[in-house]
C-alpha positions in Angstrom: 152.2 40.7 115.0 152.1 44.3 116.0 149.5 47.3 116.0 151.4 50.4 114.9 148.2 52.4 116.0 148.8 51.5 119.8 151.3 52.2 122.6 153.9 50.5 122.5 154.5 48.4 119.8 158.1 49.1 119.5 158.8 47.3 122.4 156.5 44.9 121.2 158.7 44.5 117.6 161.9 44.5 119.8 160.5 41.4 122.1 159.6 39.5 118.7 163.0 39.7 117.8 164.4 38.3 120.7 162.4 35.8 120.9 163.3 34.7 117.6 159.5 34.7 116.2 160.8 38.0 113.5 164.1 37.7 111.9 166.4 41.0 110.5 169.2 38.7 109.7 169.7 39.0 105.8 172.6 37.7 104.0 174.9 40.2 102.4 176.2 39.0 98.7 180.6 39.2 98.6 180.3 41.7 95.6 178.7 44.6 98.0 179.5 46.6 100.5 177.6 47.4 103.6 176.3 50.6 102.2 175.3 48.9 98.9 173.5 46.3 100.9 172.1 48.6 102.8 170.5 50.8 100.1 169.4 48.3 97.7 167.9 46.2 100.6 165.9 49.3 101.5 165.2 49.7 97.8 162.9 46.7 97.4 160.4 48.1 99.9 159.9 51.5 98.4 160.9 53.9 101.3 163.5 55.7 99.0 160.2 57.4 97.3 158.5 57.7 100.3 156.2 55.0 99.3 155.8 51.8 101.6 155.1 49.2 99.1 155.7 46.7 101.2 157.3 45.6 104.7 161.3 44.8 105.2 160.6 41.7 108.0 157.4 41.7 108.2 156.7 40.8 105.1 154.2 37.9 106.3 152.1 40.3 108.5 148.6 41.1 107.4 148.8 45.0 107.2 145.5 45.2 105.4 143.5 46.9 108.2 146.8 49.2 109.2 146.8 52.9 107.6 148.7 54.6 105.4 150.6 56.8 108.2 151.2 53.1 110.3 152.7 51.2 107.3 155.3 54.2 106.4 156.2 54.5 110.3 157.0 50.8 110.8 158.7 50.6 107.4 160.5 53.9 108.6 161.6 52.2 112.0 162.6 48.9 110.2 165.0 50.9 107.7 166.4 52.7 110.4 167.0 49.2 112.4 168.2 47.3 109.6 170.5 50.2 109.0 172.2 50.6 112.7 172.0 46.8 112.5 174.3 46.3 109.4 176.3 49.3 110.0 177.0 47.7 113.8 178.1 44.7 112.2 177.1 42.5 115.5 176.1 38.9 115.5 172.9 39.9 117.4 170.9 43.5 117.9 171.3 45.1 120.9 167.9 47.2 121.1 168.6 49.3 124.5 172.2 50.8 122.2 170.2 51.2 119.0 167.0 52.9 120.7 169.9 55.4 122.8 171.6 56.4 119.3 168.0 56.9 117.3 167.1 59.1 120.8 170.1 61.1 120.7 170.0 61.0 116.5 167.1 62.5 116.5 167.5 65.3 119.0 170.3 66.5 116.7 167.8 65.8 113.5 167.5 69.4 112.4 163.7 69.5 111.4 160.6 71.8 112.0 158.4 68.5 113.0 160.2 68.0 115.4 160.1 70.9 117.4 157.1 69.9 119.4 157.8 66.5 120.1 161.4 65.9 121.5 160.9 66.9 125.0 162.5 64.8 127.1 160.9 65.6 130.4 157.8 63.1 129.9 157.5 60.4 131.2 158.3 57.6 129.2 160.6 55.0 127.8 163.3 55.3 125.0 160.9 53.4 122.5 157.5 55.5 123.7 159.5 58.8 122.6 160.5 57.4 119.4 157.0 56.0 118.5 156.2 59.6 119.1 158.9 61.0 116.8 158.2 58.7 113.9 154.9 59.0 113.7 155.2 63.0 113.6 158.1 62.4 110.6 155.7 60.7 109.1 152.8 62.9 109.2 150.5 63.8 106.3 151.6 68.0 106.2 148.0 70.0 106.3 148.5 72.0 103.5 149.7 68.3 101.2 146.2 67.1 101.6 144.0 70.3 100.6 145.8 71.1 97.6 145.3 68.0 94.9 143.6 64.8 96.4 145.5 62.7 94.1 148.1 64.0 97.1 146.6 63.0 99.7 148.3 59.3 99.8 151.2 60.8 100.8 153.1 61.3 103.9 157.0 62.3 103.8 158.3 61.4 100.3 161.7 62.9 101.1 161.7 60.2 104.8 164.6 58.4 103.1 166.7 61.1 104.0 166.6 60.3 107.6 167.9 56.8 106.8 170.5 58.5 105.0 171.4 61.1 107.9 171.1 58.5 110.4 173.6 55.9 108.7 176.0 59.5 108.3 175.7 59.5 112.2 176.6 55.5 112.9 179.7 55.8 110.5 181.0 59.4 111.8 181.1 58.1 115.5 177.5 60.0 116.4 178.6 62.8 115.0 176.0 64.7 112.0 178.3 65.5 109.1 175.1 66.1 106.9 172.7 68.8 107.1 168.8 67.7 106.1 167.8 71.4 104.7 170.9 71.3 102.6 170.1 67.7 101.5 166.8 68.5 100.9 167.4 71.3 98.5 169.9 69.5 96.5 167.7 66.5 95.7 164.9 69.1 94.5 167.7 71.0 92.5 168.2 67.1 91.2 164.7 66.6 90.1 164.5 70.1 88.6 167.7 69.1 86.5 166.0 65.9 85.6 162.6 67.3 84.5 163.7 69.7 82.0 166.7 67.1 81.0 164.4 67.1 77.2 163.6 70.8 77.6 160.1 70.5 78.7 158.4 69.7 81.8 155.9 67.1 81.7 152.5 67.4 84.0 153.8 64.4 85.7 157.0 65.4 86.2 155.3 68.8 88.1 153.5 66.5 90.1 156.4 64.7 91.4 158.7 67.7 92.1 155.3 69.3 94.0 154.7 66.3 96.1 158.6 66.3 97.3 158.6 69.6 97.8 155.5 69.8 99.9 157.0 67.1 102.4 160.7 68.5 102.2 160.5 70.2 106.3 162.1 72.9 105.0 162.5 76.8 106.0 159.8 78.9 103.7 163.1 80.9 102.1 164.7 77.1 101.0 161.0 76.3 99.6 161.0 79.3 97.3 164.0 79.0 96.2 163.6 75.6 95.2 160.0 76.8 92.9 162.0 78.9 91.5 164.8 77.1 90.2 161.8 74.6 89.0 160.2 77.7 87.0 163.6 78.9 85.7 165.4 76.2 84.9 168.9 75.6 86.7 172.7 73.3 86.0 174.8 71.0 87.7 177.3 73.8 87.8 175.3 76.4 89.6 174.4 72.9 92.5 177.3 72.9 95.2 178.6 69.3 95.0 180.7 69.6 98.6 178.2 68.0 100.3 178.1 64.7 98.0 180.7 62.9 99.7 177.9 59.9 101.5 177.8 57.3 98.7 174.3 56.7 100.0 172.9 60.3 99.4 174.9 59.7 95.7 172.7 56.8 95.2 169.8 58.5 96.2 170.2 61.2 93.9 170.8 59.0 90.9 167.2 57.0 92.2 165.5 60.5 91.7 167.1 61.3 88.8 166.3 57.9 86.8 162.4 58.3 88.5 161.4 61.6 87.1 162.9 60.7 83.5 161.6 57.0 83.6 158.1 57.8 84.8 156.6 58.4 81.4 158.2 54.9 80.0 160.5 56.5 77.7 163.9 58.3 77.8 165.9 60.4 75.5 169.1 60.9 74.2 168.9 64.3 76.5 167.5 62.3 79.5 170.7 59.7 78.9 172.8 62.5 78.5 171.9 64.3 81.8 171.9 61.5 83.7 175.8 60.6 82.5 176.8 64.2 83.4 175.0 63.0 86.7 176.9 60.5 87.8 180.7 62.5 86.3 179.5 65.5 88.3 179.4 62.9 91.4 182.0 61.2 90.7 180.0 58.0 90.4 180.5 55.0 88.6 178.3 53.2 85.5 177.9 50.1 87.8 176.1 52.5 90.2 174.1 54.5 87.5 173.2 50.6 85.8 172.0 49.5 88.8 169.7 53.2 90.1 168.2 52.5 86.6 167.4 48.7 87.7 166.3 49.8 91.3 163.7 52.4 90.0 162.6 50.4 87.0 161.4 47.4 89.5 159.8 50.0 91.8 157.5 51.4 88.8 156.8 48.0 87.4 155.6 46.9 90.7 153.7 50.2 91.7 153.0 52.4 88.8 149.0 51.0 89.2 149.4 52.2 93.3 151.5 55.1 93.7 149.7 58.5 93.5 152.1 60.3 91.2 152.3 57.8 89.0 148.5 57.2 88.2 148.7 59.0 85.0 151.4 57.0 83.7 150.5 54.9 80.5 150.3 50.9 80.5 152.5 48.6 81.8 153.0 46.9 78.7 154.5 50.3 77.6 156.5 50.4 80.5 158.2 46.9 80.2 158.5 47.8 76.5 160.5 50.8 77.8 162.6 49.2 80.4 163.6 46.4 77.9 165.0 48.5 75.7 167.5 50.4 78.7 168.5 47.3 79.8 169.5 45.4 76.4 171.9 48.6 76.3 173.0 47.3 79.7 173.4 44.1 79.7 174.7 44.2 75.9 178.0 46.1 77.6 178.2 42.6 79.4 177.5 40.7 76.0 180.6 38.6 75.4 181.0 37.2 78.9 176.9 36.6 79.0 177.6 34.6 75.9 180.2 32.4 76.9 178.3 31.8 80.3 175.6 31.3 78.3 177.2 29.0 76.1 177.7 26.2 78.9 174.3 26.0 79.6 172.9 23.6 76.7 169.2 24.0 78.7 169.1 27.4 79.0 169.9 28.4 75.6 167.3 26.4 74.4 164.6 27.4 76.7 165.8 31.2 76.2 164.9 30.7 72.2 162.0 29.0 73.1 160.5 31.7 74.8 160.7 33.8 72.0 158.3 31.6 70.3 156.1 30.5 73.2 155.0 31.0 76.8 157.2 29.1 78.8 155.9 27.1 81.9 155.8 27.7 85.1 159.0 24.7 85.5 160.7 26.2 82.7 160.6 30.1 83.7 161.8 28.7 87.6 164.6 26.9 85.5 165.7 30.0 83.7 165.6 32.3 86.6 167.5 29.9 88.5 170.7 29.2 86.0 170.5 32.9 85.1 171.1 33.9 88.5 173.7 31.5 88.7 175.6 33.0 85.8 175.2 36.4 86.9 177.0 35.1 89.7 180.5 35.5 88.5 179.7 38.8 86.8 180.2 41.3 90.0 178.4 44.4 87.5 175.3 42.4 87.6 175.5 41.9 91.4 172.3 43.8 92.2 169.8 40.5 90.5 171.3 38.2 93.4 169.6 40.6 95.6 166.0 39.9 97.5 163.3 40.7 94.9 165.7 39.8 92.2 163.2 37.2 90.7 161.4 40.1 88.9 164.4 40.7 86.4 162.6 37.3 85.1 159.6 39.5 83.6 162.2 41.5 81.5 164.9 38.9 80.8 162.4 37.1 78.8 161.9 40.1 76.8 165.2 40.9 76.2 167.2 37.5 76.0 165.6 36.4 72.7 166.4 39.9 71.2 169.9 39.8 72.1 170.8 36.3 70.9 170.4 36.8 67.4 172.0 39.8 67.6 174.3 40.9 70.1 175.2 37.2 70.5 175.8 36.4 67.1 179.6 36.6 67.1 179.1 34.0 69.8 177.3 31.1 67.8 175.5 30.0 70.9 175.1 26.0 70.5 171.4 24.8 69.8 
């Protein structure tokens, strides 16, 4: 166990590793690649919001009594570890090399809150100046937290972008091919695209694009630019998409797209629409768009009650309701080889129709979810429910299974 609040528990994090008592070893499923594994890893934990819902390898640490500011600043350093860790590719972690390239990272990190604390004439060791630095990057800005207090949860929404930066430095041989201001102004253009996708802006959706904007570290001409493409409305084609070329960043774009239409629990034709134009203007695929959708969904079922701009959403009845329905549409493109996986599987057919009867047990959900994720298995679309945290896609298969039998399965004549 460490305490974030206190010098030196970096080192301290480090020495549990090498001793063996923490462990940052996580298997990587065949279907993905390092960067896929590396984003929808970091997915689960909520640091692509900004939010830190919960710990990457700590998971078993009681953070009760740590602040806000702590548990964003350790889940902030364990992002950027598991990210140099997996990019390395090395059967163990060599902390002296990974605290040297997050030292040097950072003094090329072109950000205002940083301008006070990189000085490197202190006294003090490579993990000292980086407790320093990620504790300033993840700051609460003074003007966030007098202007609404439903803001004043929140630290550095857009912090994702140094995980995203600092993975663009690994790959390009410590090199930064990516700029944060620029970044940072493209993923609010993103969100402005995305609220008015249905032609009018929601109070929510204002409340997100205000809280990114306020903890984008961006000059004051970049800021005003960016409220005034939210007050007048801008396109894809007047958005430069030169810089798009990280397939992280991509990701991460789609993950704010899908979040500002999905947080009142419904979508449009318009929000599908925009979101397809999306991912042809990046040249992403639907596998990637499919699985932003499922990323984001799990992140507002699991926090819509905790995170600040999502207070005002509706129930979460309303929300599974809504996520159902996007991901019958999904997994109905997948329909006939579902069916015929699902066909082999006398036990789980059954205990599928069953549940759309009756509350299943707690044997009988644990059965489901396991020969599910089996199936899924051979279906490399789908690949993102054999990740950690999968087990929630249980809460909406339920829903959705019995609905699609009778119907997008009929062809199929599943066997009783």
């Amino acid at each position: 166990m460490i305490a974030p609040g206190s010098k030196g528990w970096i080192a301290k994090y480090l020495q549990l590793i090498e001793s063996g008592e923490l462990s940052i070893d996580l298997k990587k499923p065949t279907d993905l690649t390092r960067a896929e594994f590396n984003h929808y890893t970091l997915s689960l934990t909520g640091i692509i919001f900004g939010y830190p819902s919960k710990l990457l390898f700590g998971k078993e640490w009681d953070t009760s009594k740590w602040t806000h500011d702590e548990q964003l600043t350790v889940l902030l350093f364990e992002s950027l570890l598991f990210t140099h860790y997996n990019i390395q590719g090395k059967a163990k972690l060599d902390s002296t090399e990974f605290l040297n390239d997050l030292n040097v990272f950072y003094k090329k990190h072109r950000v205002q809150s940083l301008s006070s604390v990189l000085t490197f004439f202190l006294k003090e060791s490579a993990s000292e100046r980086i407790e320093r630095i990620l504790e300033k990057r993840t700051d609460v800005p003074k003007n966030l937290t007098s202007t609404k207090s439903w803001m004043s949860y929140f630290n550095n929404s857009f912090i994702y972008l140094d995980v995203i930066l600092f993975e663009d430095f690994l790959r390009n041989k410590k090199v930064q091919t990516l700029d944060y201001q620029k970044l940072a102004l493209l993923a609010l253009g993103i969100i402005t695209i995305s609220a008015n996708s249905d032609g009018q802006i929601q109070e929510h959706e204002k409340n997100l694009f205000t809280t990114f904007l306020l903890s984008a570290d961006l000059d004051s001409d970049e800021k005003e630019l960016a409220k005034l493409r939210f007050k007048q409305g801008i396109s894809l084609n007047e958005l430069s998409s030169d810089m798009v070329d990280s397939w992280n960043f991509k990701r991460y774009l789609l993950d704010l797209s899908v979040l500002t239409m999905h947080m009142n629990q419904s979508s449009s034709e318009s929000d599908h629409e925009t979101l397809l134009a999306l991912k042809e203007w990046m040249h992403s695929s639907e596998r990637d768009l499919d699985e932003a959708i499922y990323c984001t969904d799990q992140f507002l079922l699991e926090n819509n009650q905790r995170v600040s701009y999502l207070n005002d959403t509706n129930s979460m009845e309303l929300m599974l309701d809504s996520v159902s329905k996007r991901w019958i549409k999904i997994l109905g493109r997948n329909k006939d080889k579902l069916a015929q996986e699902i066909k082999q599987s006398k036990e789980l057919v059954f205990l599928i129709r069953k549940s759309a009867s009756e509350e299943l047990s707690k044997e009988e959900k644990e059965k489901v979810k396991t020969q599910f994720m089996d199936i899924v298995k051979s279906m490399p679309a789908l690949a993102i429910f054999l990740l950690p945290g999968g087990a929630l896609l249980l809460l909406i298969v339920l829903k959705i299974i019995p609905n699609l039998v009778p119907s997008a399965f009929k062809d199929n004549e599943l066997e009783e």
